[in-house]
C-alpha positions as CSV (number, residue, x, y, z in Angstrom):
1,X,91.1,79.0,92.8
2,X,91.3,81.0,89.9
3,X,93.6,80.5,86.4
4,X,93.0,82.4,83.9
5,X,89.0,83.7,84.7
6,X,88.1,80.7,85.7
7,X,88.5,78.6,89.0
8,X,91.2,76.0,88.8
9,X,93.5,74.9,91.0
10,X,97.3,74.2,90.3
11,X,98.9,70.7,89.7
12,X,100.4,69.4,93.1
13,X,104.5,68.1,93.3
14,X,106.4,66.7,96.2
15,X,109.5,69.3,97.7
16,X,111.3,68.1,101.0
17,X,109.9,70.5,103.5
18,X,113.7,72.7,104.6
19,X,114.8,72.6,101.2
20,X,116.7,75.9,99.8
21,X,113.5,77.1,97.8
22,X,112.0,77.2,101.3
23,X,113.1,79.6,103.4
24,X,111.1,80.1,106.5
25,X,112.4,82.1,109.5
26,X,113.2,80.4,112.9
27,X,111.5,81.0,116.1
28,X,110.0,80.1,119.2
29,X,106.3,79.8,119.6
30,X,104.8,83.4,120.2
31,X,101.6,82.0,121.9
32,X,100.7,79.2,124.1
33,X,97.7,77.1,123.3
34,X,95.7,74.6,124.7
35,X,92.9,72.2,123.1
36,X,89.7,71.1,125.1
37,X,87.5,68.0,123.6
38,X,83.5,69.0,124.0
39,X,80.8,67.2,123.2
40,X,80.9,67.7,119.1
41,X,83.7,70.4,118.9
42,X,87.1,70.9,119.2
43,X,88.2,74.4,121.0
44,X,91.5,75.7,120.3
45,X,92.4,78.7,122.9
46,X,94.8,81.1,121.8
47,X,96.6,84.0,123.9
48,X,97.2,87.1,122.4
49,X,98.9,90.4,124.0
50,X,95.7,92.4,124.6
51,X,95.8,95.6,123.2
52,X,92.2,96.8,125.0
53,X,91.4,97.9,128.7
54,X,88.4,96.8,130.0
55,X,86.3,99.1,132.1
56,X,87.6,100.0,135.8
57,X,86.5,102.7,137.9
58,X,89.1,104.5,140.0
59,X,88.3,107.2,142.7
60,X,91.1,110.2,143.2
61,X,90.7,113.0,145.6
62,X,86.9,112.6,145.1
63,X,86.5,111.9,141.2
64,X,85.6,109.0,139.5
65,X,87.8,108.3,136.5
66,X,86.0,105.9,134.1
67,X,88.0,103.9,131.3
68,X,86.7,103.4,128.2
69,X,85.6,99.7,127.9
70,X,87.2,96.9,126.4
71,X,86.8,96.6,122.8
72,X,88.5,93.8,120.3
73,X,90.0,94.2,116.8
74,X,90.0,91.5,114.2
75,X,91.7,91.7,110.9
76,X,91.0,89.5,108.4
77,X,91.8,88.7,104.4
78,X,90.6,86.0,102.0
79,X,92.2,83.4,100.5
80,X,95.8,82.7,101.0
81,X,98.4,80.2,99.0
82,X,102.2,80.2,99.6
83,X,102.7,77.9,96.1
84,X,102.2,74.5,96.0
85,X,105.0,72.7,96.0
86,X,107.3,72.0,94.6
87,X,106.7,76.0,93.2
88,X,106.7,77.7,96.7
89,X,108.5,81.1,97.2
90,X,112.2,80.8,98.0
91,X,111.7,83.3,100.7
92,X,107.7,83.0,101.9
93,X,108.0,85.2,104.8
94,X,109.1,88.0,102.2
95,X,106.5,86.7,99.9
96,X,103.8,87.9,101.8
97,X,105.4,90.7,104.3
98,X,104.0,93.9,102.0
99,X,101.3,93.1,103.9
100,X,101.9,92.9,107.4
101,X,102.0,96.0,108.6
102,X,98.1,97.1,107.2
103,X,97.3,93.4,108.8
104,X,98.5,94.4,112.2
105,X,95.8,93.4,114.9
106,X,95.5,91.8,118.1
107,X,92.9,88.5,116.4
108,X,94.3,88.0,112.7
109,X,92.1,85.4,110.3
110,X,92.8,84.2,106.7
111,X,91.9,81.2,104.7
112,X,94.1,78.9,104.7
113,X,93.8,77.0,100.5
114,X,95.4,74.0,100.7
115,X,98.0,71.6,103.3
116,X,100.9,71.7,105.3
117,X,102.2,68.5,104.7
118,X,104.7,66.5,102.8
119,X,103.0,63.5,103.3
120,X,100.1,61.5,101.7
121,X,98.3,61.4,98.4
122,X,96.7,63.6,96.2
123,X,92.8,63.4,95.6
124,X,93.2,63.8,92.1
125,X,93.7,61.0,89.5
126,X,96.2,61.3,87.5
127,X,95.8,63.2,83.6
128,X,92.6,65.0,85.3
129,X,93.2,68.5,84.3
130,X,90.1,69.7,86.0
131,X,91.2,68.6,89.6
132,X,94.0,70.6,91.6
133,X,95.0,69.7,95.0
134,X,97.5,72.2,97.0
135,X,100.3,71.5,99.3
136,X,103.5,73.2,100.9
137,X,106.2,72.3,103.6
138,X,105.0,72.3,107.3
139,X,107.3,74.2,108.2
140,X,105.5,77.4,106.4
141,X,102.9,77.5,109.4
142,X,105.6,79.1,111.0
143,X,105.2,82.2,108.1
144,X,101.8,82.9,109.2
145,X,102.8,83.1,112.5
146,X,105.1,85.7,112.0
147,X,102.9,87.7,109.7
148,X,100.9,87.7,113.2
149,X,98.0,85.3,112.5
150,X,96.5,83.7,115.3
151,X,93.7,82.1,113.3
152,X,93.2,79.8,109.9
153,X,90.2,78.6,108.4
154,X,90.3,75.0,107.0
155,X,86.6,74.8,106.0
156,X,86.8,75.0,101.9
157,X,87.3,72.5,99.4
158,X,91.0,72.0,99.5
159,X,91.3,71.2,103.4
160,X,91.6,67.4,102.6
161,X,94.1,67.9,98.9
162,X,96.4,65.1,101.1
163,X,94.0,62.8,102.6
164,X,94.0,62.5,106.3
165,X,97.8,62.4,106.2
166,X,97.4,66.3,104.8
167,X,94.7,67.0,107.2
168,X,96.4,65.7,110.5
169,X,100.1,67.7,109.5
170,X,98.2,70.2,108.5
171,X,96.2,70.4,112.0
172,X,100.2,69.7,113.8
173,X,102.1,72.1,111.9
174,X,99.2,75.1,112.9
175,X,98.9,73.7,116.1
176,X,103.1,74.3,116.8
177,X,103.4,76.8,115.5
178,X,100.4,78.7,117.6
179,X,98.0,79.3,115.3
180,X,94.1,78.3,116.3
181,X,92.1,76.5,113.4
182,X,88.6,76.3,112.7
183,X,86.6,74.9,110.3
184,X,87.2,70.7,110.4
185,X,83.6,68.8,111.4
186,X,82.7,70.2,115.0
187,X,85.6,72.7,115.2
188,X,85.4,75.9,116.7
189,X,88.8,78.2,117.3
190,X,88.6,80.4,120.7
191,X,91.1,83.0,120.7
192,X,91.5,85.9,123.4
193,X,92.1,89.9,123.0
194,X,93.0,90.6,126.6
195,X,90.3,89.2,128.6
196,X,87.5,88.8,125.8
197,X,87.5,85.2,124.1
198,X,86.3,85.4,120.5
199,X,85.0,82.3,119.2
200,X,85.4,81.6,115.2
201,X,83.1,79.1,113.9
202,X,83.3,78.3,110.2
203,X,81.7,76.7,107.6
204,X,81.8,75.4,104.0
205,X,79.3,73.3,101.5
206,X,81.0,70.2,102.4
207,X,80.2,67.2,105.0
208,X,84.1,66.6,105.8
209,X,83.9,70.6,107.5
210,X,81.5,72.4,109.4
211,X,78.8,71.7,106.4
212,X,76.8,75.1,105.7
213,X,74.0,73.0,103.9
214,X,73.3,71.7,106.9
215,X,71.2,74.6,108.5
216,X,70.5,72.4,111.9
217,X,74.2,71.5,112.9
218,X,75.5,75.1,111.1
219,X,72.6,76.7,114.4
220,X,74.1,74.3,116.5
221,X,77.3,75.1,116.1
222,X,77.0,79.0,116.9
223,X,74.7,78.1,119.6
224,X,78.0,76.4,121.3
225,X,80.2,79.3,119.9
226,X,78.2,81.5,122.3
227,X,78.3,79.5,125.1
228,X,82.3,79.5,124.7
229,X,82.7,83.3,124.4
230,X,81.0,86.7,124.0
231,X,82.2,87.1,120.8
232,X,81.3,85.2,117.5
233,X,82.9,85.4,114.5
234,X,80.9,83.1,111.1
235,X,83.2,82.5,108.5
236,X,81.8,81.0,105.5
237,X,83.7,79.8,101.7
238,X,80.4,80.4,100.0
239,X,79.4,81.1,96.6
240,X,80.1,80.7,93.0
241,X,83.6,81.3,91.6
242,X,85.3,83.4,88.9
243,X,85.4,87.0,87.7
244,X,81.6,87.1,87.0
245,X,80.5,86.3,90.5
246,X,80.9,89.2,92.1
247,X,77.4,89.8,93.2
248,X,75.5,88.6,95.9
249,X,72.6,86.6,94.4
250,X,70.5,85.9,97.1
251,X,70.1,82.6,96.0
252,X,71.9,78.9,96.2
253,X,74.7,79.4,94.0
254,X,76.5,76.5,92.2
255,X,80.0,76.1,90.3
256,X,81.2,73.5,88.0
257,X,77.7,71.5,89.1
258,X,78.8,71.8,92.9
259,X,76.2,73.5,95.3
260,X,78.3,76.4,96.6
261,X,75.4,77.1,99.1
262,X,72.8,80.4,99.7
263,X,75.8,82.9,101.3
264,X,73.2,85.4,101.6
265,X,70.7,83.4,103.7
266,X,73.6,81.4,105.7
267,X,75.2,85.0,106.8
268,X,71.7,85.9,107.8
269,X,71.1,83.0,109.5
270,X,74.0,83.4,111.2
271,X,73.7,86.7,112.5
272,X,70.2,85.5,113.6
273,X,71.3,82.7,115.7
274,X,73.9,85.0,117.9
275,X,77.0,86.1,115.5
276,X,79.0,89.1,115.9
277,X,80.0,89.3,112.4
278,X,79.7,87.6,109.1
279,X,83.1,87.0,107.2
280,X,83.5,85.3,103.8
281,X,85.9,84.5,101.0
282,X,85.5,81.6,97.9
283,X,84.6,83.2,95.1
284,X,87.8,84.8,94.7
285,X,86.6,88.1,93.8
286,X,85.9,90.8,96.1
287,X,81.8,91.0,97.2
288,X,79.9,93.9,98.9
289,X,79.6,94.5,102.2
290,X,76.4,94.4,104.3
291,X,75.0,96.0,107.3
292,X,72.5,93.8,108.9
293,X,70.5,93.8,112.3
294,X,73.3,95.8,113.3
295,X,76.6,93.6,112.3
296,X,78.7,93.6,109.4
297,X,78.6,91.2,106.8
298,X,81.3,91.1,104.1
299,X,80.5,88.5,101.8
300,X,84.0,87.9,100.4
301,X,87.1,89.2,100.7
302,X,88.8,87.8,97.6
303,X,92.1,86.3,97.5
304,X,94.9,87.6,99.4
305,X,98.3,86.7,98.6
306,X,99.2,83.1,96.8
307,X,102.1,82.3,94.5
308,X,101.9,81.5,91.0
309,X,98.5,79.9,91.5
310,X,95.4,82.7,90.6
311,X,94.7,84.5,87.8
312,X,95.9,88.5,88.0
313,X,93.7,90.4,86.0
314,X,90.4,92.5,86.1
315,X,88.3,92.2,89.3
316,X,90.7,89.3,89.6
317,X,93.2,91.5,91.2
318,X,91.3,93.3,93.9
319,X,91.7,92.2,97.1
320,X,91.2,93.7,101.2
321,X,92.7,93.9,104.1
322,X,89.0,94.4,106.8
323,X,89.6,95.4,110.3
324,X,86.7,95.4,112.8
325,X,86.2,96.5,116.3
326,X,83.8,95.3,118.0
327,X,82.7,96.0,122.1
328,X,83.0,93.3,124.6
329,X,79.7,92.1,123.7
330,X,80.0,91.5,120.1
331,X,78.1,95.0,119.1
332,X,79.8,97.0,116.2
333,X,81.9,99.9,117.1
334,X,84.3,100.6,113.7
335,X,85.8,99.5,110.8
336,X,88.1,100.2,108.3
337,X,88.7,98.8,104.4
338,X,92.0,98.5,103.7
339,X,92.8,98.0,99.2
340,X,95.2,95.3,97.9
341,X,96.3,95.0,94.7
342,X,97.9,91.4,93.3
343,X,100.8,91.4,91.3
344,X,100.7,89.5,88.0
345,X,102.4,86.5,90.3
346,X,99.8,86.7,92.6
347,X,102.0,89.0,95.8
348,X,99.7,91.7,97.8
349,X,100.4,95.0,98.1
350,X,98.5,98.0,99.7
351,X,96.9,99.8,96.7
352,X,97.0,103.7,96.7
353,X,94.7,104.2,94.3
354,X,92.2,102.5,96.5
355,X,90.6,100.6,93.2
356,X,89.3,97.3,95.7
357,X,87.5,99.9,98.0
358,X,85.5,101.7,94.9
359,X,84.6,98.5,93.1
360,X,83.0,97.3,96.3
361,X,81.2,100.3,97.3
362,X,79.8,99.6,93.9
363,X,78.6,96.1,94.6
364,X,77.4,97.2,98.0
365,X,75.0,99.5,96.3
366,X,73.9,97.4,93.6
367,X,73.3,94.4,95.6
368,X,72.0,95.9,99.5
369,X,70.7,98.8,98.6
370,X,69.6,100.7,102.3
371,X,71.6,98.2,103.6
372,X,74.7,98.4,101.9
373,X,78.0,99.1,103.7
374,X,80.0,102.8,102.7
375,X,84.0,102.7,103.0
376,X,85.1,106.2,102.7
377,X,88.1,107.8,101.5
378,X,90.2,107.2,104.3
379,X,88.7,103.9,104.5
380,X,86.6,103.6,107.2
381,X,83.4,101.9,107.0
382,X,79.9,103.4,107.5
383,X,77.0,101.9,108.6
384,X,73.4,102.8,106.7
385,X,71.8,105.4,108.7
């Protein structure tokens, strides 16, 4: 996480989750969820309203009527941080609601920085200014919930701020409130649009989540992804941080001496082994967006919404809102780029001026050439020819 240009990641305090700086709205679950054990991997099944039809055939008076076949949507932003308490929004759910209507979509992912949990200890010492472990109340699962997610990623480097105490409330709180996660060692979320089950497999450069150095298991793991559905979605917190890394470099890429792995070979790889699509966030800045074997790769999708806990200037302000639709199958059918624009307290809003989606066409170009990714005006995405 970002302060001031450069990552960083704010001090951590204790609040009693409930307390009046933490309003969260009350309601019943909105999905029902149930968790298989396999060999190596934890499966999380969500059920969402489908919004698709999947191919029938009907004969009237002689004609065959044909429906178009079942396609899924997925929207998904970056990196997202209600505060850390005990500096959390007094109202989250109006925090982050400038946003929900352009995240509307049947599957919704982010990145979930930090815990839920008002439990455990920090992982940093005491008087070290260059370590920042994240928390907020439990209870604020419930905001994602009703901003429509159905999936959080808790591969990244701030998954375990709280120890295992942080990790397992963490786990609970999604878990009630209905949200699928992904991303803990062997985990792997299965959602369903209608009848299709996507499965979300993530990854970051670290052995206590699905590792991304680890090219063997990292195979492995989408092998099984495949098995449990026809859809695949990678997910990887990849790359070097900070306002100068912006571009894809094609090689391993390393911040404050930490190997933040190869993103461009690991989304390859990824898309060789069997997934869908290729989604990404870390570096908080925005990166380009690839077109590759016939998938979409977007290589990082910035920060979203947080409070009081990024820097807001420069590129450090862009951020996206990416909706894909994909066939029954996994194959690419559409896309659209939606621009954000963070206020100076870190708060999204939809962006007019469309600044995230011309700064990224830019990197696109720079960095895949042939291969790079178009957004148009009215931000819809276009494939290389």
């Amino acid at each position: 996480m970002l302060v001031g240009g450069v990552a960083a990641i704010g001090a951590a305090n204790v609040i009693a989750p409930g307390s009046p700086t933490s309003t969260v709205p009350t309601f019943s679950r909105l999905t029902s969820t149930t968790t298989t054990t396999l060999p190596g991997a934890t499966t999380t099944t969500t059920s969402s309203s489908p919004t698709s039809t999947s191919t029938t055939s009907t004969i009237v008076g002689g004609t065959t009527t044909t429906t178009a076949p079942q396609t899924v949507t997925i929207s998904a932003v970056g990196d997202t941080v209600l505060g850390n308490t005990p500096d959390v929004p007094s109202n989250p759910l109006a925090y982050f609601e400038p946003l929900k209507e352009a995240l509307a979509a049947p599957i919704q992912f982010a990145n979930l920085e930090g815990t839920m949990t008002s439990r455990g200890s920090s992982k940093c010492v005491p008087g070290d200014n260059e370590c920042y472990a994240f928390h907020v109340p439990p209870s604020f699962a419930r905001v994602y919930r009703a901003m429509g997610f159905t999936v959080l990623n808790s591969a990244n480097n701030h998954s375990h701020d709280y120890g295992d105490d942080g990790v397992t409330d963490t786990s609970n709180a999604l878990r009630d409130a209905g949200i699928a996660q992904a991303g803990l060692p062997g985990q792997i979320a299965v959602v369903r649009d209608g009848k299709v089950k996507v499965a979300f497999v993530d990854f970051a450069p670290y052995s206590n989540t699905n590792d991304l150095l680890n090219f063997p298991v990292a195979k492995q793991l989408i092998e099984k992804a495949r098995r449990l559905a026809s859809i695949v979605v990678v997910y990887m917190h990849a790359g070097a941080e900070g306002s100068g890394a912006d571009h894809v470099t094609k090689a391993s890429e390393f911040y404050v001496g930490e190997n933040r792995g190869n993103p461009y070979l690991f989304a390859h790889v990824a898309i060789n082994e069997g997934a869908s699509l290729v989604i990404a966030s870390g570096p908080h800045v925005l990166r380009g967006i690839e077109f590759y074997h016939g998938h979409l790769i977007a290589y990082s999708l910035g920060d979203s919404v947080n409070f009081n806990n990024f820097a807001a200037s420069g590129d450090l302000t862009l951020s996206a809102i990416l909706h894909v639709t994909l066939s029954a199958k996994g194959a690419f059918v559409s896309g659209t780029f939606t621009s954000v624009k963070l206020s100076q307290s870190g708060q999204g809003f939809v962006d007019p001026t469309h600044a995230a989606a011309t700064f990224v066409n830019q990197l696109s170009r720079e960095d895949f050439g042939s291969n790079a990714v178009v957004i148009n005006r009215n931000g819809s995405l276009a494939p290389p020819k």
